[in-house]
Backbone bond lengths (Angstrom), bond angles and torsions (degrees), N, CA, C in turn:
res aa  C-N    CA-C-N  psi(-1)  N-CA   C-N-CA  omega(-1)  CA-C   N-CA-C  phi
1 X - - - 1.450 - - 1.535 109.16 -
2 X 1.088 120.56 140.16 1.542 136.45 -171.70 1.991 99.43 -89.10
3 X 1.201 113.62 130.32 1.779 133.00 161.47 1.807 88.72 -48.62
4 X 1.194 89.58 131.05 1.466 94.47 161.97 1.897 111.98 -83.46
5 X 1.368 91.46 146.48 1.481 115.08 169.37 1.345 133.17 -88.87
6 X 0.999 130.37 101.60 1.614 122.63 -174.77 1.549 99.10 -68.60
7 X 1.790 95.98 148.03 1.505 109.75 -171.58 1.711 112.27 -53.33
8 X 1.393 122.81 154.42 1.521 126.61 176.50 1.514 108.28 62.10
9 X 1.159 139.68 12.56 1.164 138.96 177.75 1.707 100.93 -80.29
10 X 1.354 108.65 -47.87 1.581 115.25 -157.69 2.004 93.68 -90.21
11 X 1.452 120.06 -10.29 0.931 130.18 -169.65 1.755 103.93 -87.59
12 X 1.421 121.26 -24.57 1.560 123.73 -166.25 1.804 79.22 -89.17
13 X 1.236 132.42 -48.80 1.529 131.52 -155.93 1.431 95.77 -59.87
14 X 1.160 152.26 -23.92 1.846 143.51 -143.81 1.688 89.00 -99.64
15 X 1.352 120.65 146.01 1.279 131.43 -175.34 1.077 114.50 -75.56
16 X 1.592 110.85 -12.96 2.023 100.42 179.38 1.289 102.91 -132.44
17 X 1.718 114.04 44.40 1.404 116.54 154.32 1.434 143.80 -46.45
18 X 1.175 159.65 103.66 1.456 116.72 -159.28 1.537 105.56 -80.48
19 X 1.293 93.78 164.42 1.480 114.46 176.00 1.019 112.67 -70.41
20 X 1.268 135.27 128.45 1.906 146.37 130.50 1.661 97.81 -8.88
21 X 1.728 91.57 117.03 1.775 111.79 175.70 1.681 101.59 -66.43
22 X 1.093 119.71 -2.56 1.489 117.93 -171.14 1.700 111.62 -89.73
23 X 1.290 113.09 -39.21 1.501 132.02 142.73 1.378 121.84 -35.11
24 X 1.751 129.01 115.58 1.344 112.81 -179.29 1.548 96.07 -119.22
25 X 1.683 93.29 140.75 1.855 96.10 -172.29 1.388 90.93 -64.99
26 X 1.535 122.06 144.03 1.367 140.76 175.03 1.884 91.17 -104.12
27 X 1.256 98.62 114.46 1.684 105.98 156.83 1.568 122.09 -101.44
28 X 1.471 115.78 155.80 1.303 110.33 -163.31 2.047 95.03 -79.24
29 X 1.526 89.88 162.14 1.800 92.90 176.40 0.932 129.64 -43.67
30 X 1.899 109.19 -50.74 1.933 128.84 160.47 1.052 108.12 -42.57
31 X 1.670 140.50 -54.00 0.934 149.94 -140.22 2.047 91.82 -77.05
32 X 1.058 88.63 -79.86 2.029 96.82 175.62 1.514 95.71 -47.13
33 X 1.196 139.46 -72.08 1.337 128.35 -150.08 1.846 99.10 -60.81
34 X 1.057 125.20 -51.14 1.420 130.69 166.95 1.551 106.37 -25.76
35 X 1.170 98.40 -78.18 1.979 108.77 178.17 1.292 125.26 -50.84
36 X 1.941 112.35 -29.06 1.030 125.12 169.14 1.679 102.09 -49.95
37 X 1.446 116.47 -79.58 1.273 127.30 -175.46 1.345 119.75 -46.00
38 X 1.111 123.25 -25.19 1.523 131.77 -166.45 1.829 103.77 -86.86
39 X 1.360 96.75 -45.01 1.402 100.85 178.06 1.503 112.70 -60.71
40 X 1.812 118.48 -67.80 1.364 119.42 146.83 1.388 131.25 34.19
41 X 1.947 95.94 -93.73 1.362 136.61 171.53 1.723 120.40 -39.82
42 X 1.201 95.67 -49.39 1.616 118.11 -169.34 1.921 94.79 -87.04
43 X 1.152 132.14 -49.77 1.363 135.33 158.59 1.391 108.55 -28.43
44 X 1.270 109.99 -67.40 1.714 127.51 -174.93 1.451 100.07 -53.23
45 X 1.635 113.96 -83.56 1.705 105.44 169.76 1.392 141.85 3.86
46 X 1.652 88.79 -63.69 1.555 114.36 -169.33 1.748 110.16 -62.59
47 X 1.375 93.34 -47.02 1.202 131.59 -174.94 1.701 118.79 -63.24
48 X 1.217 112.47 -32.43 1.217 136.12 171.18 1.974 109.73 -78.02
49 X 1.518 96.27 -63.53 1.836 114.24 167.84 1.376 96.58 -22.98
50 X 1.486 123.22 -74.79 1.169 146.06 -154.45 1.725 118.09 -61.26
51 X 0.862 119.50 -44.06 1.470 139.29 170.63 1.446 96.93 -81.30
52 X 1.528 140.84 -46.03 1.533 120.77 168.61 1.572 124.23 -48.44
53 X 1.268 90.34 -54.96 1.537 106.49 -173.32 1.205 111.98 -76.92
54 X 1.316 140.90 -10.64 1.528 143.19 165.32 1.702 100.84 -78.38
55 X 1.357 120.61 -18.35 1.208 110.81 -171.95 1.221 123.94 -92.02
56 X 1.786 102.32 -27.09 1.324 119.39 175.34 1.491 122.35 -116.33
57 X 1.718 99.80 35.28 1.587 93.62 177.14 1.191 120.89 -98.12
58 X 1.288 127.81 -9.76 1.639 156.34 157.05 1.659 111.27 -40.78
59 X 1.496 110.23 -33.62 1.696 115.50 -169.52 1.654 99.70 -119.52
């Protein structure tokens, strides 16, 4: 005969459980400052696209 299991016990052990919303993913500093800049960049881009092509959509 098998120990009984209380419910969600065997459910936290599986590798693609999700995590408890109470838990906040901690990212490393590089990690955010990286994304910081990256996001940025792509802002600027967009941002740039936008002001070209408004300038030259007339011709």
């Amino acid at each position: 005969m098998t120990p009984a299991v209380r419910p969600g016990t065997q459910l936290a052990r599986l590798p693609g459980a999700v995590r408890p919303l109470s838990l906040p993913v901690r990212r490393s500093l590089w990690r955010r400052i990286l994304l910081y800049i990256v996001v940025t960049q792509l802002l600027l881009v967009f941002l740039v696209l936008v002001v070209y092509l408004g300038r030259h959509a007339g011709t």
